[in-house]
C-alpha positions as CSV (number, residue, x, y, z in Angstrom):
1,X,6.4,1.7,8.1
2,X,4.4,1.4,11.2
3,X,1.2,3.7,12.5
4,X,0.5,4.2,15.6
5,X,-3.3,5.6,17.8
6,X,-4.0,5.6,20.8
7,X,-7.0,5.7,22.6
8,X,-8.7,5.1,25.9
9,X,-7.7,8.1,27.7
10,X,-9.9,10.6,30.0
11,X,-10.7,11.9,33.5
12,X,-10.7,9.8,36.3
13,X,-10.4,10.2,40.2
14,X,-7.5,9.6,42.2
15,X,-7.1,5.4,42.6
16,X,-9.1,4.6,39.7
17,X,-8.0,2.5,36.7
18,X,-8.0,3.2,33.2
19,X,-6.7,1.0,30.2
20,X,-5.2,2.8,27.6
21,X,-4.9,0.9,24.0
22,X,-2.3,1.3,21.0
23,X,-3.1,0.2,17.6
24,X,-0.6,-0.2,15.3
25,X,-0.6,-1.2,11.5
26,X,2.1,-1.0,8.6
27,X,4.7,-3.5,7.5
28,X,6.4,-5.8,9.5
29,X,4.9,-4.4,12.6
30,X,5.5,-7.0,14.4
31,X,9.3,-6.9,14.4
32,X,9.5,-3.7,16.2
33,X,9.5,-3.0,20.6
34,X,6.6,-1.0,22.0
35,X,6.6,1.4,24.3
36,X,4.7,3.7,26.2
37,X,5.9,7.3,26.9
38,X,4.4,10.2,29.0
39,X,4.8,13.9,28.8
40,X,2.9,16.0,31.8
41,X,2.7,20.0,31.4
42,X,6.0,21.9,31.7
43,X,8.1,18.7,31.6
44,X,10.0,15.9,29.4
45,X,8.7,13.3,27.6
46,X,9.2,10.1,29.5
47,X,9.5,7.0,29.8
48,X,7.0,4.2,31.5
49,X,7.0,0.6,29.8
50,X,8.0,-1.3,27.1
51,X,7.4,-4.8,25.8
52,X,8.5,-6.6,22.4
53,X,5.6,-8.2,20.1
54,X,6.8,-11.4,20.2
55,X,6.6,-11.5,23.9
56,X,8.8,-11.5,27.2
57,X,8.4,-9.7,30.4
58,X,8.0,-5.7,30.0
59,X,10.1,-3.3,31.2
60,X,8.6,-0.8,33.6
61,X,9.9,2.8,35.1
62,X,10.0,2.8,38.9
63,X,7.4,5.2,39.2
64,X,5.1,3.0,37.4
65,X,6.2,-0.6,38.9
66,X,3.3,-2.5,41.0
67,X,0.7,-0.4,39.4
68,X,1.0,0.0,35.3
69,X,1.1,-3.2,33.2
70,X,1.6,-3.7,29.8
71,X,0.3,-6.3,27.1
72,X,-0.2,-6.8,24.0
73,X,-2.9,-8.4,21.9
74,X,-0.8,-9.8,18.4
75,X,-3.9,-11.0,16.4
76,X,-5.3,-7.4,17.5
77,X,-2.4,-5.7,16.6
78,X,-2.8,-4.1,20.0
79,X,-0.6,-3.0,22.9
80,X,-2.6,-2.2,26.2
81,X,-1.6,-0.1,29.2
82,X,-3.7,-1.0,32.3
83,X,-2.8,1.7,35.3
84,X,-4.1,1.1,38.2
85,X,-3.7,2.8,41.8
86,X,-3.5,6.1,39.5
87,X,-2.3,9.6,41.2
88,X,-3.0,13.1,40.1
89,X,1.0,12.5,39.3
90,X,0.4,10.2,36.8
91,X,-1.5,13.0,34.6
92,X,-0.2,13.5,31.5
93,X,-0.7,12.8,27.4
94,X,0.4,9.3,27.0
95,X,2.3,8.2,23.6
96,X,2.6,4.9,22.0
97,X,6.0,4.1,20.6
98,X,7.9,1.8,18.1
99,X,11.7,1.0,17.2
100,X,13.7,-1.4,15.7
101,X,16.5,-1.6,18.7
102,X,15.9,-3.7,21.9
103,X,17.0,-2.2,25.2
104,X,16.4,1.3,24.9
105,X,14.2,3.9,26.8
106,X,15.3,6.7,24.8
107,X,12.7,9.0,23.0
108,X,15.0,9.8,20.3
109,X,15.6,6.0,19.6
110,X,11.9,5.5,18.7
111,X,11.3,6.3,15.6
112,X,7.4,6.3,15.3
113,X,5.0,7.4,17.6
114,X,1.2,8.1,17.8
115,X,-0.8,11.6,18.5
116,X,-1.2,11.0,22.2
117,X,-4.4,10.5,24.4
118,X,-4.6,12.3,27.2
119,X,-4.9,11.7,31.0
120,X,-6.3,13.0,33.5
121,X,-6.4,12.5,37.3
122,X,-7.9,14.4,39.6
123,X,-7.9,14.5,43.3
C-alpha cells in the first residue's frame, strides 16, 4: 500500500551534514509511522528515528540524539533526515520505513521499506 525512495545519500567528510529525503506514495500513506533504519557492513539493521505523519516529537536512538533530526514535509509526502556532526561511524546504507503500529523500533514490525541510499563518511 505504501512505496518508499530514498535519496540524498553520498560521501562526505567527517563533521559535515547531509540531508537524506524519503518519498513515499500509495494509499493512505499518511496513516502510517516513519522511520529511518541503518545497516553498516558486517552488522544489523538498526534503528535511528522515527516520527508519525500527523506530527509529534520524533523518537531518536542514543547514538543519533543532538545531531540527526527528523521531519517531515506532508503536502511533499516527504520525510527528511538532517545529520549533522557526522562520524566515519555513522556510515552505512540508510532505509526509510513505514508501519501501521506506534511505538515500535523493530525492523520486523515495519512492513515496507525503500532500496536504501548509501552513506559515506570518511575521515
Amino acid at each position: 500500500q505504501v512505496q518508499l525512495v530514498e535519496s540524498g545519500g553520498g560521501l562526505v567528510q567527517a563533521g559535515d551534514s547531509l540531508r537524506l529525503s524519503c518519498a513515499a506514495s500509495g494509499r493512505a500513506w499518511n496513516n502510517y509511522r516513519m522511520a529511518w533504519f541503518r545497516q553498516a557492513p558486517g552488522k544489523e539493521r538498526a534503528f535511528v528515528g522515527s516520527v508519525h505523519w500527523r506530527g509529534g516529537s520524533p523518537y531518536y536512538a542514543d547514538s543519533v540524539k543532538g545531531r540527526f533530526t527528523i521531519s517531515t514535509d506532508n503536502a511533499k509526502n516527504t520525510m527528511y533526515l538532517q545529520m549533522s556532526s557526522l562520524r566515519p561511524e555513522d556510515t552505512a546504507v540508510y532505509y526509510c520505513a513505514a508501519s501501521i503500529l506506534s511505538g515500535t523500533v523493530s525492523t520486523r514490525e515495519f512492513a515496507y521499506w525503500g532500496q536504501g541510499t548509501q552513506v559515506t563518511v570518511s575521515s
